[in-house]
N, C-alpha and C positions, 0 to 999 in steps of 0.2 A: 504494500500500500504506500509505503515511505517512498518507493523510485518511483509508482504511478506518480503521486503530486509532482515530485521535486521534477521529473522529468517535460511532466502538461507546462510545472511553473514557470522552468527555463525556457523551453519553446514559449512560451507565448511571452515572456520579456524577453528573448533575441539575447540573453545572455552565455556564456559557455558555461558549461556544464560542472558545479566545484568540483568535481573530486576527480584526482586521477585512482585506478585500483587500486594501489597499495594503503589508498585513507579508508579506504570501505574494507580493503582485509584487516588493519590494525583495529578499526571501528567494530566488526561485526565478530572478528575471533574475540575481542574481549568484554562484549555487550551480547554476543549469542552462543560462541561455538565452543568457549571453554565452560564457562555458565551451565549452559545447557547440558553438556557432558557430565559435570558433578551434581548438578539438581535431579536428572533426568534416572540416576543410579541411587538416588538416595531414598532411604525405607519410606514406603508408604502405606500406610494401614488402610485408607479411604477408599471405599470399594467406588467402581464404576458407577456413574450415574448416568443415564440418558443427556442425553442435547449437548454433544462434545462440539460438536461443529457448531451450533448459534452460539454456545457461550466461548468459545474463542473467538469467532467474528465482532462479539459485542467487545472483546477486548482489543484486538487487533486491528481494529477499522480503526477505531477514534487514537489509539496509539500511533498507526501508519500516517494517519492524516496531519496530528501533531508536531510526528518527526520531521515529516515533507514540510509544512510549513512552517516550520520552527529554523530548519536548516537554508530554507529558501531566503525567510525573510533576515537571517542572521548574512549568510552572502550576499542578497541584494542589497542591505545596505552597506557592507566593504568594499563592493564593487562601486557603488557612488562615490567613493573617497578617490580623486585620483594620485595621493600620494602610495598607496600601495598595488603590488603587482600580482598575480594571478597568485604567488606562493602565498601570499596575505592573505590574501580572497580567500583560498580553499584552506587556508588554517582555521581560518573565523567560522566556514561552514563544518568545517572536522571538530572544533571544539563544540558547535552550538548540539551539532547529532549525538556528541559521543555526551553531552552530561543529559540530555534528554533521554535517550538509551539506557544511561546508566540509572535512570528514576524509573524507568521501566521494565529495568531487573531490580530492583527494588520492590515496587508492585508485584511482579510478576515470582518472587524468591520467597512470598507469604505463604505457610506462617513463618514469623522470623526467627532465627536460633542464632546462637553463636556462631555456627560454623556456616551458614548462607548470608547470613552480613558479614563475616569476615571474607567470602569468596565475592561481594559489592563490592568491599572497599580494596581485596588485593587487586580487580579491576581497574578500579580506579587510581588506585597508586602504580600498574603497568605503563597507566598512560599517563600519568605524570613524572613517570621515569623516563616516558620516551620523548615526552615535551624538554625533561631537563636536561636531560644526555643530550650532546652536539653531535655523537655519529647516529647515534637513532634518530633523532629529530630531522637528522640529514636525509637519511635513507628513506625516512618515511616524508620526504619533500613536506615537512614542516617547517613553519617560520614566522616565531612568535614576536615579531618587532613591534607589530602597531596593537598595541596595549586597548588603547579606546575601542577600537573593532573586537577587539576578543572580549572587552568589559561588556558591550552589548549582547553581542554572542550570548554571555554568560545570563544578561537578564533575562533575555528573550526567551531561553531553556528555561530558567527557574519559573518562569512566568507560566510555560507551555504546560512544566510538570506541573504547578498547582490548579491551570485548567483541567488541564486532564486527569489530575487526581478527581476534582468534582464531577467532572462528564463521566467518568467510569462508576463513580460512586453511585448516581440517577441513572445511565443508561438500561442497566439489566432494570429497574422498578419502570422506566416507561416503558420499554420494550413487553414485559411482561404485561402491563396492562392494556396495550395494543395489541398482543396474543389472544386476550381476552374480549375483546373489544369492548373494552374502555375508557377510553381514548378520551 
């Protein structure tokens, strides 16, 4: 859902595309693919329930939609800056996805323990190893020079998680009463 938007958003403002792949491998192995691997192994006592598929859609849509415009609108506005260059551009858009992502395994890593908030924040400190490091930051064509652009970045995520915490929290109770036809 997150490359549907950001992909419609950039075509239709004619702008190029943030990310080269190594920001979407560094982003998504450590906001899905390592995550997922230790969540996905971990005991579960809770037996199946009916409706897998609408109740990840309820969560997955409004998460997609957030990330896409959360990342969209953190790179269109460093693209308006002409003091920085496309490496700026797509650092503003890699920070704005990767702390959005990162509230989304948050959500998504409930109920919380020790050991699934410890596997958020080893995440989070991977990628602020590799923002601090000069040969990682290098490889992964990051380039944290323009401070104001990634300050935004950052509000614009926090902003998006606290939307989207409340849209996830009402979503499943309208949805459900629209099942019902309640509406």
């Amino acid at each position: 859902m997150c490359s549907i938007i950001l992909v419609v958003l950039v075509g239709l403002a004619h702008v190029r595309f943030p990310f080269l792949p190594r920001h979407l491998t560094l982003i998504s192995s450590l906001t899905i693919g390592v995550p997922a691997f230790f969540l996905a192994l971990a005991p579960n006592t809770e037996r199946a329930r009916p409706g897998f598929v609408p109740r990840v859609l309820r969560f997955a849509i409004p998460a997609g939609i957030a990330c896409g415009g959360t990342t969209f609108a953190g790179y269109y506005l460093a693209t308006e800056r002409p003091t920085g260059g496309f490496a700026d551009d797509s650092t503003t858009a890699s920070l704005a996805l990767f702390v959005l992502t990162l509230w989304v395994l948050v959500l998504i890593a409930r109920p919380w323990n020790w050991w699934r908030l410890g596997l958020v924040a080893a995440m989070g400190a991977a990628f602020a190893i590799v923002l601090g490091v000069p040969p990682l930051r290098r490889f992964f064509a990051l380039r944290t020079a323009d401070t104001r652009n990634d300050a935004v970045a950052l509000a614009i995520a926090v902003a998006a998680a606290a939307l989207l915490t409340v849209v996830l929290r009402y979503v499943p109770a309208v949805t459900a009463k629209l099942g019902r036809g309640k509406a």
